[in-house]
mmCIF file as gemmi writes it, N, C-alpha and C atoms, coordinates in Angstrom:
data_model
loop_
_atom_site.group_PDB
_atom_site.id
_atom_site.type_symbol
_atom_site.label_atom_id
_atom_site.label_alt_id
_atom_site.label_comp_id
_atom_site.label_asym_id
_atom_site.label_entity_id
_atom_site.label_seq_id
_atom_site.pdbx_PDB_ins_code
_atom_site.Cartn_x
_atom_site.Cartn_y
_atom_site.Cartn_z
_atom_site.occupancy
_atom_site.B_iso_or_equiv
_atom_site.pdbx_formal_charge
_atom_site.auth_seq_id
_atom_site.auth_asym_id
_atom_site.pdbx_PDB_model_num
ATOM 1 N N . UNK Axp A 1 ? 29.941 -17.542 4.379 1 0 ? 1 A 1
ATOM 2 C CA . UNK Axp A 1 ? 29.236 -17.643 5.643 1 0 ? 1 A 1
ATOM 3 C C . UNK Axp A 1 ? 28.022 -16.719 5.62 1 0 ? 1 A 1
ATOM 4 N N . UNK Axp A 2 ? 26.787 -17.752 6.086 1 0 ? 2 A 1
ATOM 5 C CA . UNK Axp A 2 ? 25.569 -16.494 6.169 1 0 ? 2 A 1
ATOM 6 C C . UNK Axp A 2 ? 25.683 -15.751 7.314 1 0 ? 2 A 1
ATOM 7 N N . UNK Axp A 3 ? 24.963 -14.765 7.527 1 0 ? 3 A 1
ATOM 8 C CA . UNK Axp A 3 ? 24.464 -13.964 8.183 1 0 ? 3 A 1
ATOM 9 C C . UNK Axp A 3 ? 22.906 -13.822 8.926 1 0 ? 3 A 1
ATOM 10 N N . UNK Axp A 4 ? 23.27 -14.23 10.141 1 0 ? 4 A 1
ATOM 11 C CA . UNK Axp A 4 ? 22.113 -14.461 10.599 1 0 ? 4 A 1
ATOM 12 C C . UNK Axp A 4 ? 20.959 -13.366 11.309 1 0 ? 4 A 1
ATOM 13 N N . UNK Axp A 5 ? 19.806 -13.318 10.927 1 0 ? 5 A 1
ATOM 14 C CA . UNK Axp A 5 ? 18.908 -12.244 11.123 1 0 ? 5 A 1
ATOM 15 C C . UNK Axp A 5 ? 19.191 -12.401 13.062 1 0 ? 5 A 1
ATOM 16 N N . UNK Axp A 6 ? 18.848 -11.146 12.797 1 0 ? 6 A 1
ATOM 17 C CA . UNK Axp A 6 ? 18.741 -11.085 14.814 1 0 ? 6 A 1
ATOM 18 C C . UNK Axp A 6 ? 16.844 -11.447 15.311 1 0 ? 6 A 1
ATOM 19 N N . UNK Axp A 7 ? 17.009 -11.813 16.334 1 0 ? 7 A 1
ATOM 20 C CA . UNK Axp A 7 ? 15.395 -12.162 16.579 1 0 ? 7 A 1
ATOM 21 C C . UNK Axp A 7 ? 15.499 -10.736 17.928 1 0 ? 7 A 1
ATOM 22 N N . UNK Axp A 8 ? 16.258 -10.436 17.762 1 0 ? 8 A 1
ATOM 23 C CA . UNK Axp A 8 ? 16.342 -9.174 19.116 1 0 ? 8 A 1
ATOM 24 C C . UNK Axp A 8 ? 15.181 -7.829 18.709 1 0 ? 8 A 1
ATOM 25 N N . UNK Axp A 9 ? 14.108 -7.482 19.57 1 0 ? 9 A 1
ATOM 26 C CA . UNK Axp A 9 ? 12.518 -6.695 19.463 1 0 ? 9 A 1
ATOM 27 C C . UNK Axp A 9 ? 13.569 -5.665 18.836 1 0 ? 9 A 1
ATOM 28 N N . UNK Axp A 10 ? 13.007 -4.835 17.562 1 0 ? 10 A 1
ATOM 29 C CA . UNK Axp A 10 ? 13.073 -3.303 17.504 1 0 ? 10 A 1
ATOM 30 C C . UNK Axp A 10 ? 12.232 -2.355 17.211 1 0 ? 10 A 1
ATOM 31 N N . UNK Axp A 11 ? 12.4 -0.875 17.506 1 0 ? 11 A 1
ATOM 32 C CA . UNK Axp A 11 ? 11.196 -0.515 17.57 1 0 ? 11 A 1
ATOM 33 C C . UNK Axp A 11 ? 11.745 1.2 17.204 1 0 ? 11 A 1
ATOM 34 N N . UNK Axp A 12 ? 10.972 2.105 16.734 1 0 ? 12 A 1
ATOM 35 C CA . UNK Axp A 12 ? 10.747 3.09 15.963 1 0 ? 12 A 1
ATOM 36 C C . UNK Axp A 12 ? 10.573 4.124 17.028 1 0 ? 12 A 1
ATOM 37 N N . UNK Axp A 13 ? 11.251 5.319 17.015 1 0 ? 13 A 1
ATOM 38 C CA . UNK Axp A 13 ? 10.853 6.39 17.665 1 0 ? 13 A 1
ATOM 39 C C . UNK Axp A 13 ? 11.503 7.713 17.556 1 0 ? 13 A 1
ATOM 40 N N . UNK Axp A 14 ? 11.086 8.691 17.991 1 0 ? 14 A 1
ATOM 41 C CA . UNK Axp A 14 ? 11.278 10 18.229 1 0 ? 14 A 1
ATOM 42 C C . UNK Axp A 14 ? 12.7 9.999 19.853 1 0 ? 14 A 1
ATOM 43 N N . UNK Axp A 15 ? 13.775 10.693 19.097 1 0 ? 15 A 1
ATOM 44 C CA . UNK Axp A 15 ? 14.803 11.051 20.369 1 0 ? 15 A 1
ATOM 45 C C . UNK Axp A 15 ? 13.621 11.972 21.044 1 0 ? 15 A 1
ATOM 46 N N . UNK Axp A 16 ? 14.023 12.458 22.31 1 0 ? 16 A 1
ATOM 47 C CA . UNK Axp A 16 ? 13.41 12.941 23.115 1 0 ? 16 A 1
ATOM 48 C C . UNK Axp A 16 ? 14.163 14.27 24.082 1 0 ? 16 A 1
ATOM 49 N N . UNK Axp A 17 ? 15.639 13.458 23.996 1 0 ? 17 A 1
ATOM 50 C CA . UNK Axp A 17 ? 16.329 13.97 24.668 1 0 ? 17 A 1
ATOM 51 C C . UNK Axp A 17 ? 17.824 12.895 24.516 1 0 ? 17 A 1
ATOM 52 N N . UNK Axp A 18 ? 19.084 13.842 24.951 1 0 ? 18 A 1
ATOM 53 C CA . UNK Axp A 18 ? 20.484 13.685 24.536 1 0 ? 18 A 1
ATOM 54 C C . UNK Axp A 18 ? 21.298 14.509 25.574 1 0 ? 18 A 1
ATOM 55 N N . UNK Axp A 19 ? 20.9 14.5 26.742 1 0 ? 19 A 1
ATOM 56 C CA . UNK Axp A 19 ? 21.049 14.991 27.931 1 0 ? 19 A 1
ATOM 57 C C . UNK Axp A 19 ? 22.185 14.174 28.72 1 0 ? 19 A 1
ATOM 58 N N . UNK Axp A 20 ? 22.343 13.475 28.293 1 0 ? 20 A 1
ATOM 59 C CA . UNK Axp A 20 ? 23.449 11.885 29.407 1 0 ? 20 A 1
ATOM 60 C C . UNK Axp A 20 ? 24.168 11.64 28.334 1 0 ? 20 A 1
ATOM 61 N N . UNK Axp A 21 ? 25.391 11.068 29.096 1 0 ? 21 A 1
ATOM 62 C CA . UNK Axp A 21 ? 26.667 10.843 28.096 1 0 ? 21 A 1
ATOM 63 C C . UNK Axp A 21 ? 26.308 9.383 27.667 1 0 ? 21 A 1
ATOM 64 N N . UNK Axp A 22 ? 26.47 9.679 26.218 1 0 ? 22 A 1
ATOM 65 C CA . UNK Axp A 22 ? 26.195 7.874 25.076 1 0 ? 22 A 1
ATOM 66 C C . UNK Axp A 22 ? 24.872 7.77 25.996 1 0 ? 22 A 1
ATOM 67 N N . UNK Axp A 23 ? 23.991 8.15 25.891 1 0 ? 23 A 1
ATOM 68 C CA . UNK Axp A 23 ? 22.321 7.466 26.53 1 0 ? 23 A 1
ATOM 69 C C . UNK Axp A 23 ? 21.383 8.56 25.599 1 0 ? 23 A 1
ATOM 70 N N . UNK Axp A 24 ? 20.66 8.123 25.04 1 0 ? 24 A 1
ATOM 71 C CA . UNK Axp A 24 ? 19.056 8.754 24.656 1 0 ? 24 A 1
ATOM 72 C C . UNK Axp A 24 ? 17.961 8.325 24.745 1 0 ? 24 A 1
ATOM 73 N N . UNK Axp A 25 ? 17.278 9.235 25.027 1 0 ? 25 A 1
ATOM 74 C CA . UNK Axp A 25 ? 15.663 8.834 25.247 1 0 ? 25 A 1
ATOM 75 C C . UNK Axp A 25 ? 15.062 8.916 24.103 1 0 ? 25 A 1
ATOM 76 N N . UNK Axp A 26 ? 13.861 7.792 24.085 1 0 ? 26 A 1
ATOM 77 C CA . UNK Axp A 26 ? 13.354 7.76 22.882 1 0 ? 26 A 1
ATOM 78 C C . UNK Axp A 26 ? 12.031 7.502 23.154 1 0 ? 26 A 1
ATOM 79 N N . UNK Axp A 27 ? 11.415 8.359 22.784 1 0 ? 27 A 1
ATOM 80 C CA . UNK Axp A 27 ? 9.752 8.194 22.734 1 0 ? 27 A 1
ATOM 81 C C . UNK Axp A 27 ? 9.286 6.852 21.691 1 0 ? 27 A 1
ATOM 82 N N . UNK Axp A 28 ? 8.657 6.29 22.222 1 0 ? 28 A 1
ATOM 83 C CA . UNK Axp A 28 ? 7.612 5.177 21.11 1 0 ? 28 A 1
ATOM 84 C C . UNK Axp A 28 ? 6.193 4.724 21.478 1 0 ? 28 A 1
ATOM 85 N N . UNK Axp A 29 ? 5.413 5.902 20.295 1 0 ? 29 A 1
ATOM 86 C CA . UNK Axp A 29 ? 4.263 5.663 20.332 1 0 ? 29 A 1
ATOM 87 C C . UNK Axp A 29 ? 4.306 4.319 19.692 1 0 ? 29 A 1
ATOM 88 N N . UNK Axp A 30 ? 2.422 3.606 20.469 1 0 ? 30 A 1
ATOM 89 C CA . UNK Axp A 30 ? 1.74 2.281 19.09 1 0 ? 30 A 1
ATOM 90 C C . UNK Axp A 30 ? 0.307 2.928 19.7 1 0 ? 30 A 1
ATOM 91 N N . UNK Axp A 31 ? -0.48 2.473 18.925 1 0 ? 31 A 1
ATOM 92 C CA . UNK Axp A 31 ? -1.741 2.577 18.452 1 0 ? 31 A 1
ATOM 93 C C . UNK Axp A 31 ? -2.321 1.157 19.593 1 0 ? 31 A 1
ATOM 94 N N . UNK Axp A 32 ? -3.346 1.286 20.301 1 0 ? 32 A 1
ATOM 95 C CA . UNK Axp A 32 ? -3.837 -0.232 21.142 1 0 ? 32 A 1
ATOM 96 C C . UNK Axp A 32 ? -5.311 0.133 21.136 1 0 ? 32 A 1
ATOM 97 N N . UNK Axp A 33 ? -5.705 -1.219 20.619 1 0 ? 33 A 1
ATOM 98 C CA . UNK Axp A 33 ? -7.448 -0.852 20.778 1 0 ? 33 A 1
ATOM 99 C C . UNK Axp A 33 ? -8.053 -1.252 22.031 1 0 ? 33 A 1
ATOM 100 N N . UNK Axp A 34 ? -8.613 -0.354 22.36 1 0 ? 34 A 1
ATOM 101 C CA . UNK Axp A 34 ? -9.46 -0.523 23.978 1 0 ? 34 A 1
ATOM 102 C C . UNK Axp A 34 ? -10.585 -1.759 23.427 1 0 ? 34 A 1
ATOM 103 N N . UNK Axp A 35 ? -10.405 -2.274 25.083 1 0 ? 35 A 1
ATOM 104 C CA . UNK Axp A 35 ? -10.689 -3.753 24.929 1 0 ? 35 A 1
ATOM 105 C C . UNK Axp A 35 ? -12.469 -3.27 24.85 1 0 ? 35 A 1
ATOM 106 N N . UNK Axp A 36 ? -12.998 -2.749 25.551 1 0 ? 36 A 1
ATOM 107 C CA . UNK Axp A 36 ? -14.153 -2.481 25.804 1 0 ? 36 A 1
ATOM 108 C C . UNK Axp A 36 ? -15.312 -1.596 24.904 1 0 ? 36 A 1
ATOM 109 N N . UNK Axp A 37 ? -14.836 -0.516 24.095 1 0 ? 37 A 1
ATOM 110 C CA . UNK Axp A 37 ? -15.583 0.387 23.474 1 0 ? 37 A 1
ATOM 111 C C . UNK Axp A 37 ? -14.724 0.101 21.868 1 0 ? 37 A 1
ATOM 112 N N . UNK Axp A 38 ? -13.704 -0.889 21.54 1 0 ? 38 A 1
ATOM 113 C CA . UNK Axp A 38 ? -13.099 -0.883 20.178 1 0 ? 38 A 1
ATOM 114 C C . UNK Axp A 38 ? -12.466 0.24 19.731 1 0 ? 38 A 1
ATOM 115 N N . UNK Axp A 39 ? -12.121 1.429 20.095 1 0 ? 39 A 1
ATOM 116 C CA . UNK Axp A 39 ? -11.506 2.743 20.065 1 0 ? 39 A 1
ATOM 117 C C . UNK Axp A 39 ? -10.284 2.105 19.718 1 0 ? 39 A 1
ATOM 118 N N . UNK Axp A 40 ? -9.15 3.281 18.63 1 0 ? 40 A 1
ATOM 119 C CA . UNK Axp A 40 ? -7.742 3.032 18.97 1 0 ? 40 A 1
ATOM 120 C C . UNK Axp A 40 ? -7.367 4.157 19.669 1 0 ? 40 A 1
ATOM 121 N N . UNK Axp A 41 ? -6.551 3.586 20.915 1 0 ? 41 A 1
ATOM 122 C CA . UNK Axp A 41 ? -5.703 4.748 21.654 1 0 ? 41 A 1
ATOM 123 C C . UNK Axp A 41 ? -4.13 4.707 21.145 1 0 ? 41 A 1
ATOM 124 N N . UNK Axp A 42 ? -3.812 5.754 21.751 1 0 ? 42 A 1
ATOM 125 C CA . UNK Axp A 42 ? -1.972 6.279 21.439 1 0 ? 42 A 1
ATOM 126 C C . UNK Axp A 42 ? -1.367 5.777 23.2 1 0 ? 42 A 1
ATOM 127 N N . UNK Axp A 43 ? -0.917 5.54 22.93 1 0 ? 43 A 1
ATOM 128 C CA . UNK Axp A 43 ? 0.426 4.787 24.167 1 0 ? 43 A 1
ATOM 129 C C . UNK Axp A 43 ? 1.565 5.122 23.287 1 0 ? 43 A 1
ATOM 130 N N . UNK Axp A 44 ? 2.412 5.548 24.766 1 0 ? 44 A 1
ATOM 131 C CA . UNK Axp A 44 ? 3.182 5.867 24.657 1 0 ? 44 A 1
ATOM 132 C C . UNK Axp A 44 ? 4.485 5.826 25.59 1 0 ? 44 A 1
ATOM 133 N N . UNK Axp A 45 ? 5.372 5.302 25.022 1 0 ? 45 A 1
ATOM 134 C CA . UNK Axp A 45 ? 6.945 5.207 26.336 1 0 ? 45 A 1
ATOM 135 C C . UNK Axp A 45 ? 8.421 5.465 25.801 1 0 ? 45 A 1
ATOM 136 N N . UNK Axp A 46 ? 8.669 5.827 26.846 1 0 ? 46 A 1
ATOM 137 C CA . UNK Axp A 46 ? 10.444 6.288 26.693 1 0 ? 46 A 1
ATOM 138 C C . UNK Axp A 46 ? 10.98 4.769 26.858 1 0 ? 46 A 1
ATOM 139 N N . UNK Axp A 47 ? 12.021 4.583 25.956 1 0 ? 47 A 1
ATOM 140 C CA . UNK Axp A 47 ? 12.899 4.08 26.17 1 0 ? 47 A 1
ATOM 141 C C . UNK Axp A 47 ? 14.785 4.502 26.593 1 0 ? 47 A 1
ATOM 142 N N . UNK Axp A 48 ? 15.203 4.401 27.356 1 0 ? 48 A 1
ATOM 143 C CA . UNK Axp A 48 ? 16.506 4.974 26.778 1 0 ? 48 A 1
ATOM 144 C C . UNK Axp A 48 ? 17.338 3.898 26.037 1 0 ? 48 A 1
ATOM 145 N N . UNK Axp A 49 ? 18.235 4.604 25.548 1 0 ? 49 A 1
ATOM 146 C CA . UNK Axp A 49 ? 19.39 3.187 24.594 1 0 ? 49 A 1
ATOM 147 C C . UNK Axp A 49 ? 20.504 4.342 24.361 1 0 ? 49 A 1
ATOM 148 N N . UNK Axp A 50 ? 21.537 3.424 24.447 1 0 ? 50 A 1
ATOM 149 C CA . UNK Axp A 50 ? 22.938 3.579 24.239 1 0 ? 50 A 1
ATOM 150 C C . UNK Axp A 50 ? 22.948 4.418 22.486 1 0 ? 50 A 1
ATOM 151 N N . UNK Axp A 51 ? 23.577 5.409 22.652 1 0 ? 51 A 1
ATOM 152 C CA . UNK Axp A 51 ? 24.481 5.714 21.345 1 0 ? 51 A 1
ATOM 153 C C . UNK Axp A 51 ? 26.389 6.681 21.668 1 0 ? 51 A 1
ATOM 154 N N . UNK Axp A 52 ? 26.973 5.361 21.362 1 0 ? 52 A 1
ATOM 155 C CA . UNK Axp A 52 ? 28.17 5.189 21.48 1 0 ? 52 A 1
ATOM 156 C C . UNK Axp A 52 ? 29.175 6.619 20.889 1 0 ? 52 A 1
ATOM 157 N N . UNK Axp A 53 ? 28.307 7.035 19.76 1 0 ? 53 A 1
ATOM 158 C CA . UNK Axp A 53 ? 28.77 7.757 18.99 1 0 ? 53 A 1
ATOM 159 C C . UNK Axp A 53 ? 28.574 9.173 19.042 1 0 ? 53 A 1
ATOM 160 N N . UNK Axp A 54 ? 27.335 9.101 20.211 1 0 ? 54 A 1
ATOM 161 C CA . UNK Axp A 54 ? 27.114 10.577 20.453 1 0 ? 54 A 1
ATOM 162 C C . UNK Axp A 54 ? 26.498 11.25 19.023 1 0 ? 54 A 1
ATOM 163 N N . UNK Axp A 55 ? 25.346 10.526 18.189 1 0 ? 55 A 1
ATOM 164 C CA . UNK Axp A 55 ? 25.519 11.618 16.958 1 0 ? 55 A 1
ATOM 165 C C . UNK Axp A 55 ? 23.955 11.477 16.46 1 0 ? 55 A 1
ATOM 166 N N . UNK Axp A 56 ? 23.098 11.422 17.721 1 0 ? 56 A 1
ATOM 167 C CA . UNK Axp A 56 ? 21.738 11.586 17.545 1 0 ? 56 A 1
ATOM 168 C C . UNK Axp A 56 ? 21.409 12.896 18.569 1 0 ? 56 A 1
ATOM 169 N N . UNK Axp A 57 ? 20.187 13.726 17.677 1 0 ? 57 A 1
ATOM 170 C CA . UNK Axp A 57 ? 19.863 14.992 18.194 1 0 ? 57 A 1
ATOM 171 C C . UNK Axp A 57 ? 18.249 14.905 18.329 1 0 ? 57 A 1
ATOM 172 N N . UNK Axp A 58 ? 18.282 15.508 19.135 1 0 ? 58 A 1
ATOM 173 C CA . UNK Axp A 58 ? 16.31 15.821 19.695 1 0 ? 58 A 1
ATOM 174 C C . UNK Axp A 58 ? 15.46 16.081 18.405 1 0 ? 58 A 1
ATOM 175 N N . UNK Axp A 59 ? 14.967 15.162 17.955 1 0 ? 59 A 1
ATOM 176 C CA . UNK Axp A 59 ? 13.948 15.17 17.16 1 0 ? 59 A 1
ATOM 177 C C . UNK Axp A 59 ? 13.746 14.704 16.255 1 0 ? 59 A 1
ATOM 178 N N . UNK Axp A 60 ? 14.671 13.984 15.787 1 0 ? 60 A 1
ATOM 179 C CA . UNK Axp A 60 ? 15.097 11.938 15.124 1 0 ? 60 A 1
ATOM 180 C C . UNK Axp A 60 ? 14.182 11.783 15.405 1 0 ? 60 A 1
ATOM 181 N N . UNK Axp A 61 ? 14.08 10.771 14.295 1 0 ? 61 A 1
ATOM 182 C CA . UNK Axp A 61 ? 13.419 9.313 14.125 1 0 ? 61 A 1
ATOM 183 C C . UNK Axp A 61 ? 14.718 8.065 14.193 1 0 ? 61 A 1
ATOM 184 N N . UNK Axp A 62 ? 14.709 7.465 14.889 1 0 ? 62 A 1
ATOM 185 C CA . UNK Axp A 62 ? 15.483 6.388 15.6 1 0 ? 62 A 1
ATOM 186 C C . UNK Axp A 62 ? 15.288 4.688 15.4 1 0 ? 62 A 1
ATOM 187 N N . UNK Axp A 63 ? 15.631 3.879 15.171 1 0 ? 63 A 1
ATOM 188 C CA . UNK Axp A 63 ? 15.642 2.627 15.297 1 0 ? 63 A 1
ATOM 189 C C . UNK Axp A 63 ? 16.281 1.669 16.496 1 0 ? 63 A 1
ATOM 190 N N . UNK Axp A 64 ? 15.597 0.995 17.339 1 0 ? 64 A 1
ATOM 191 C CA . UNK Axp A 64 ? 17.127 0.611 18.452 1 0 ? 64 A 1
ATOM 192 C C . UNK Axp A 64 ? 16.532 -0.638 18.698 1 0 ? 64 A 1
ATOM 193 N N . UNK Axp A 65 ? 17.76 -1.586 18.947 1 0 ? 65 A 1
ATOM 194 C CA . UNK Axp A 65 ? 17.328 -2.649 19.265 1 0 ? 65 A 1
ATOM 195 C C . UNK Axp A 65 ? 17.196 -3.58 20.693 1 0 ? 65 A 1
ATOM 196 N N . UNK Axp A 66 ? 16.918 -4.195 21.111 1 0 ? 66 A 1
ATOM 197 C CA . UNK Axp A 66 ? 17.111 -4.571 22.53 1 0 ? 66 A 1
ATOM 198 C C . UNK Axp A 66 ? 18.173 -5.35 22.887 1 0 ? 66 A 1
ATOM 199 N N . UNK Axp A 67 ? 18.94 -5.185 23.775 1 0 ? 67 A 1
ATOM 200 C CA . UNK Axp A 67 ? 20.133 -5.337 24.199 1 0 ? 67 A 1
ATOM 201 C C . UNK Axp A 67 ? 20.513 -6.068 25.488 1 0 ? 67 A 1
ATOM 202 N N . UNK Axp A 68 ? 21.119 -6.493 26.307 1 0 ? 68 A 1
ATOM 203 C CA . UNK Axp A 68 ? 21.501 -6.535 27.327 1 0 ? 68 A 1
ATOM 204 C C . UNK Axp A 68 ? 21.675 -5.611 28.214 1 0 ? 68 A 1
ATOM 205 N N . UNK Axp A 69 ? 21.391 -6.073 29.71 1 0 ? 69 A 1
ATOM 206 C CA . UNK Axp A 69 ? 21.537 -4.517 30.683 1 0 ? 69 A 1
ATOM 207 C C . UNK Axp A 69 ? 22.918 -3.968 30.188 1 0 ? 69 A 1
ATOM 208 N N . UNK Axp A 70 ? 22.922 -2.665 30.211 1 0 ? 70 A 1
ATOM 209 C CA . UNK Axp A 70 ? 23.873 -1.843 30.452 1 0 ? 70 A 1
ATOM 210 C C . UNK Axp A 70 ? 24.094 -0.644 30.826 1 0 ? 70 A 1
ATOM 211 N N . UNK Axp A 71 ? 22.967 -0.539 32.016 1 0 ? 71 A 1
ATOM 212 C CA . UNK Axp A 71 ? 22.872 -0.03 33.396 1 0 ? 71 A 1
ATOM 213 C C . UNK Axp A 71 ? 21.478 -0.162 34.077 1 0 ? 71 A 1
ATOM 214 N N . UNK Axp A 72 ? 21.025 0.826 34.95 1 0 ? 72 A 1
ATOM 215 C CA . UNK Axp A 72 ? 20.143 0.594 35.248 1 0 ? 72 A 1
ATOM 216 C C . UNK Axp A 72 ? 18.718 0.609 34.692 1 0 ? 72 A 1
ATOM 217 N N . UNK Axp A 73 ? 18.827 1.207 34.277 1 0 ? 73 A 1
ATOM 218 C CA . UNK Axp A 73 ? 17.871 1.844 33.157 1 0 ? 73 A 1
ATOM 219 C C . UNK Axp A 73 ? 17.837 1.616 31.963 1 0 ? 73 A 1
ATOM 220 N N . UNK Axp A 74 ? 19.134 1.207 31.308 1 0 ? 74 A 1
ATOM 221 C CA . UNK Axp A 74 ? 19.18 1.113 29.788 1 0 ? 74 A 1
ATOM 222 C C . UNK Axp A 74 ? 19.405 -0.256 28.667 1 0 ? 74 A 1
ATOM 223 N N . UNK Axp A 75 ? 18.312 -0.433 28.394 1 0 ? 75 A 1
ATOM 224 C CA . UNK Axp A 75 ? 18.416 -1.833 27.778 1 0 ? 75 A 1
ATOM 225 C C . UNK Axp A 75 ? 18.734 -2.188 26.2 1 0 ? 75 A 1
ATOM 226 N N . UNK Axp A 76 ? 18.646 -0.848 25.64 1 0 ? 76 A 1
ATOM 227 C CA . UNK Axp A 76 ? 18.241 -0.647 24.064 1 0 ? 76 A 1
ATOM 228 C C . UNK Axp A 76 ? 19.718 -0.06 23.406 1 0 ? 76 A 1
ATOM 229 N N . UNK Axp A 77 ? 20.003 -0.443 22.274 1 0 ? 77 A 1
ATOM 230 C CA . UNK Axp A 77 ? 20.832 -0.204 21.923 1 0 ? 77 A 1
ATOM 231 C C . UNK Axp A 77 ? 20.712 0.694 20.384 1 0 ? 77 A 1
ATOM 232 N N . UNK Axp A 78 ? 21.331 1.888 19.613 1 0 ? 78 A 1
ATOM 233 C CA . UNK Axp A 78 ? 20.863 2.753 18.513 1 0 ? 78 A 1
ATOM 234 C C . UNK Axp A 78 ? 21.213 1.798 17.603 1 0 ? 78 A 1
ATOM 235 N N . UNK Axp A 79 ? 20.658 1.644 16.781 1 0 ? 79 A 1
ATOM 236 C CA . UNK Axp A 79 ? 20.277 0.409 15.512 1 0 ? 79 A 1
ATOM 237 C C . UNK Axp A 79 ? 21.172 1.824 14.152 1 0 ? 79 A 1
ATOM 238 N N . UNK Axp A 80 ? 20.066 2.829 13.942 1 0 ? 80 A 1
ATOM 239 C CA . UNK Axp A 80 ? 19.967 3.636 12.608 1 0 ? 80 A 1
ATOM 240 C C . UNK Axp A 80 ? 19.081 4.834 13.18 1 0 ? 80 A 1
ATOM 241 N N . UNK Axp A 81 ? 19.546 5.797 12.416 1 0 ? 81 A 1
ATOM 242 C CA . UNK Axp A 81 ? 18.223 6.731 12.325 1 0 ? 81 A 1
ATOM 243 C C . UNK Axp A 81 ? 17.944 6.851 11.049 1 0 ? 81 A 1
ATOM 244 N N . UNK Axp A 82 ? 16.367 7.243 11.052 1 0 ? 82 A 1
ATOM 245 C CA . UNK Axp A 82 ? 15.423 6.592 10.149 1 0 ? 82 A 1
ATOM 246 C C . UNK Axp A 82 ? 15.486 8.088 9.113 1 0 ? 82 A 1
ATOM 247 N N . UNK Axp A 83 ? 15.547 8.824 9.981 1 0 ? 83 A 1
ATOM 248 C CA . UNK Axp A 83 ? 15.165 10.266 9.158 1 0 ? 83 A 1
ATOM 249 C C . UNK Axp A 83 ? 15.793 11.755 9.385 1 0 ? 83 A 1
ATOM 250 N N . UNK Axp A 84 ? 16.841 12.48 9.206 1 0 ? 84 A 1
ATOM 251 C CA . UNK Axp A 84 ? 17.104 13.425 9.968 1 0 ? 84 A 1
ATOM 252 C C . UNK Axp A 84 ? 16.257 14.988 10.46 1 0 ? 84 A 1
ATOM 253 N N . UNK Axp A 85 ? 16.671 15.159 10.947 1 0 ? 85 A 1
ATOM 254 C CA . UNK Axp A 85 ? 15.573 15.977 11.972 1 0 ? 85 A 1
ATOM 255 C C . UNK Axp A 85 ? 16.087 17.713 12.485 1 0 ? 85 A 1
């Protein structure tokens, strides 16, 4: 039986914070070029996402994927971390 790729968004970031039980925040910069002068700017947003395991710390690099609600706030779920920190 194959294994099917997920089409579910993921996205790269910095923990931020590990403050809430199984929840982290995750910073994710991208790069966006201003429509008007061609400049690249930095944007930037928190996401929070679930980690079940409790075993990510402030200053990871993170992977998470998008998920179903599972609360108010939290849509993203911890995929991997990319790098320890």
């Amino acid at each position: 039986m194959q294994q099917q790729e997920s089409k579910k968004m993921e996205l790269t970031g910095e923990v931020v914070s590990t403050k809430m039980a199984k929840t982290i925040s995750v910073l994710v910069t991208r790069l966006v070029k201003h429509p008007k002068y061609g400049k690249f700017v930095k944007k930037s947003s928190v996401f929070k996402a679930h980690d079940e395991k409790q075993e990510c710390k402030v200053g990871e690099k993170v992977t998470i994927q998008e998920s179903r609600p599972l609360s108010k706030t939290k849509r993203w779920t911890l995929v991997k971390k990319v790098t320890l920190g």
